[in-house]
C-alpha positions in Angstrom: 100.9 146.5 -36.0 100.7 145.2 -39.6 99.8 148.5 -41.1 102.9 149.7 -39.1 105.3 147.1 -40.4 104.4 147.1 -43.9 104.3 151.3 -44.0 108.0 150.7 -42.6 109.0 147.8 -44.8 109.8 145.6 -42.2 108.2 142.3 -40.5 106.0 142.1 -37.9 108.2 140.2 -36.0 110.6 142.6 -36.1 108.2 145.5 -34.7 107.3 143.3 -32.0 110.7 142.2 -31.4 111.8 146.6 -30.8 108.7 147.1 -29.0 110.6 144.4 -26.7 113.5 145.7 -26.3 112.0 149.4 -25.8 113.3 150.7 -28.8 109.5 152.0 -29.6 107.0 153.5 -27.8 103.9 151.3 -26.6 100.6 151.8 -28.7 97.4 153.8 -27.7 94.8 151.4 -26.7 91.1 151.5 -27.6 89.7 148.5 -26.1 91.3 145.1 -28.0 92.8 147.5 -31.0 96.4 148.6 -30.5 96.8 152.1 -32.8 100.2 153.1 -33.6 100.8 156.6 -35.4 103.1 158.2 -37.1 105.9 158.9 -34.4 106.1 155.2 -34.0 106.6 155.1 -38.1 109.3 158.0 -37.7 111.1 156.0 -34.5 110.7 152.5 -37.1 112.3 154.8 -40.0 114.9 156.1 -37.7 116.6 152.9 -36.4 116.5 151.4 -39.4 118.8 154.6 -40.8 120.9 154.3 -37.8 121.5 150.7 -38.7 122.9 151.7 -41.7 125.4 153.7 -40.2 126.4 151.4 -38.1 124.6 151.8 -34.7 124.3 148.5 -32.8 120.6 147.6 -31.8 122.2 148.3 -27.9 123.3 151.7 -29.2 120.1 152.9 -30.7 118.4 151.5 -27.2 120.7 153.9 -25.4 120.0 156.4 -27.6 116.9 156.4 -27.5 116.3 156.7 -24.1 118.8 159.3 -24.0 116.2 161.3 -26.5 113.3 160.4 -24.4 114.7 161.7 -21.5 116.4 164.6 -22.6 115.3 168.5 -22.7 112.3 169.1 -25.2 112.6 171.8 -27.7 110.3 174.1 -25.2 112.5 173.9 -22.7 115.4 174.8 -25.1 114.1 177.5 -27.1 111.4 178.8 -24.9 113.0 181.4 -22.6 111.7 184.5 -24.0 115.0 186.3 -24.8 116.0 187.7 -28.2 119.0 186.2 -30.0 120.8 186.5 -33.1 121.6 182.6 -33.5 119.3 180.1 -35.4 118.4 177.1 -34.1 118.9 173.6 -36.6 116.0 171.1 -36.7 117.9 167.2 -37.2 116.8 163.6 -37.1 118.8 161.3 -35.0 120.2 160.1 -38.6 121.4 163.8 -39.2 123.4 164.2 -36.3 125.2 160.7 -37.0 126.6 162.2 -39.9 127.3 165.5 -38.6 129.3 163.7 -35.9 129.8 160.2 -37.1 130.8 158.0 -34.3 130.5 160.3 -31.6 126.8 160.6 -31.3 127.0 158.6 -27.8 124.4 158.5 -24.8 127.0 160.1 -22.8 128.2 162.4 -25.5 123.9 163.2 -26.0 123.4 163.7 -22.6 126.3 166.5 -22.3 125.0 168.1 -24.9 121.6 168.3 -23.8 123.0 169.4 -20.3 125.0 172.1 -21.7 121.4 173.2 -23.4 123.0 172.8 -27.8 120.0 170.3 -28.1 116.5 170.1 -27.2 113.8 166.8 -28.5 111.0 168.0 -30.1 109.1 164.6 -31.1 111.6 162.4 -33.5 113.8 165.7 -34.2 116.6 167.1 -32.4 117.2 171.4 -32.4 120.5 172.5 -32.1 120.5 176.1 -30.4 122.8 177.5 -32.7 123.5 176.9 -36.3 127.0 178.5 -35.9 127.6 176.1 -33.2 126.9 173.3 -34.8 128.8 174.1 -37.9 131.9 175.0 -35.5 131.5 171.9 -33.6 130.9 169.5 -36.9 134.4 171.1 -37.8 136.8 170.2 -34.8 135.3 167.2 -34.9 136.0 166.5 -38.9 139.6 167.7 -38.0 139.4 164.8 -35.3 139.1 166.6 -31.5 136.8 164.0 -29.8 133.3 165.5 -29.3 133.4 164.7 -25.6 136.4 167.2 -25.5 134.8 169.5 -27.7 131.6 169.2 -25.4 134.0 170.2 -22.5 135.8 173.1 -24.2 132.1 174.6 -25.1 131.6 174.2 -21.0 134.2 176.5 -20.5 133.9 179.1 -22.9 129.9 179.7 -22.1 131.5 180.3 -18.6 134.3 183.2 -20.0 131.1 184.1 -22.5 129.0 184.6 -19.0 131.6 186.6 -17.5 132.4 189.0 -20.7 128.6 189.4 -21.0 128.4 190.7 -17.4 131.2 192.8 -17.5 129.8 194.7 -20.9 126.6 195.2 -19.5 127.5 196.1 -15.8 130.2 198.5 -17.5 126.9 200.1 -19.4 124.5 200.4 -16.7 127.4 202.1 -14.3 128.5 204.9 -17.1 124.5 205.5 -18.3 122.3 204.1 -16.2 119.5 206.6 -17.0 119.7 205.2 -21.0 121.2 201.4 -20.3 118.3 199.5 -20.8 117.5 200.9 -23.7 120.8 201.1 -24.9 121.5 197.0 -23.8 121.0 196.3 -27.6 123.4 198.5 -29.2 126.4 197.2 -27.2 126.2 193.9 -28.5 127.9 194.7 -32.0 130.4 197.2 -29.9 131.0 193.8 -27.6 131.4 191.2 -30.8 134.0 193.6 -31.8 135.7 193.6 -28.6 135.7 190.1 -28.0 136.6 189.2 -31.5 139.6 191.0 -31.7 140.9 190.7 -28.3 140.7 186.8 -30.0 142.3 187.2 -32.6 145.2 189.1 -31.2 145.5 186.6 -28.2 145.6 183.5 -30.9 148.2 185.4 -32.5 150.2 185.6 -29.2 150.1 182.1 -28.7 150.8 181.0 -31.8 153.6 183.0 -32.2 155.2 181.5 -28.4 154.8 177.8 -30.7 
């Protein structure tokens, strides 16, 4: 525990005092020795950054357990499917400023429900880099990330649904070449979608 506390630059009373309050994980135990490694040094590193942004000792507790219990990266990534999108690698500091004052247990838990983050160790992965970048911005222009959270829910269900109809449209017109044919429709469907987007926005816009 002193090795730990001086390689963090902090007492030991105030290591024992987060092992406490859960805030790190307990030591592996070789007889009367206590070893602590370098995740606990990452976890020490990372509150005290979340300090500094103003996290409250209570909110970095939440948070934590939030990361402990959420989705690890495995589970995230690990589904065997090609993709075109490219997933982020963040520490919990990281995320704080990508989305400062909304990183929330509850907001955390959504998103790890919806499946844009996974826990691998200390480090959160974001599924999608355009995601995260489009998300980061509605937030910076002030939508609250719980309702941007929500808005995400429903378009991965109209994404679903378009994604179906595309491929169910394929395999019903050439279903001697559809499987190997899947791949090709994606930039014909991006096309699709995009425009009927764009011209849709444009309706609206123009009933404002």
């Amino acid at each position: 525990m002193e090795e730990l506390a001086e390689e963090a630059g902090i007492t030991v009373r105030t290591v024992r005092f987060y092992r406490e309050r859960g805030l790190i994980p307990p030591p592996r135990r070789e007889g009367r020795i206590a070893w602590y490694d370098a995740h606990h040094l990452a976890r020490l590193r990372t509150i005290a950054a979340l300090l500094e942004r103003g996290h409250t000792l209570n909110g970095i507790a939440e948070l934590s357990d939030a990361f402990d219990k959420g989705r690890d990266v495995g589970e995230l990534l690990g589904f065997g499917e090609s993709t075109e999108e490219q997933p982020v690698r963040l520490t919990p500091e990281e995320l704080a400023d990508h989305f400062a004052g909304e990183v929330t247990p509850e907001n955390l838990a959504a998103a790890m429900d919806l499946g844009y983050l996974g826990t691998d160790g200390d480090e959160i992965v974001h599924i999608s880099r355009r995601l995260l970048d489009a998300s980061s911005t509605l937030v910076r222009k002030g939508v609250p990330l719980a309702a941007v959270l929500e808005a995400g829910e429903r378009v991965r269900e109209h994404a679903d649904a378009l994604a179906e109809l595309f491929i169910t449209v394929l395999r019903t017109h050439t279903p001697d070449t559809a499987e190997l044919e899947i791949e090709e429709l994606r930039p014909v469907a991006k096309s699709v979608v995009e425009a009927e987007l764009s011209m849709a926005l444009d309706r609206r816009l123009n009933q404002t």
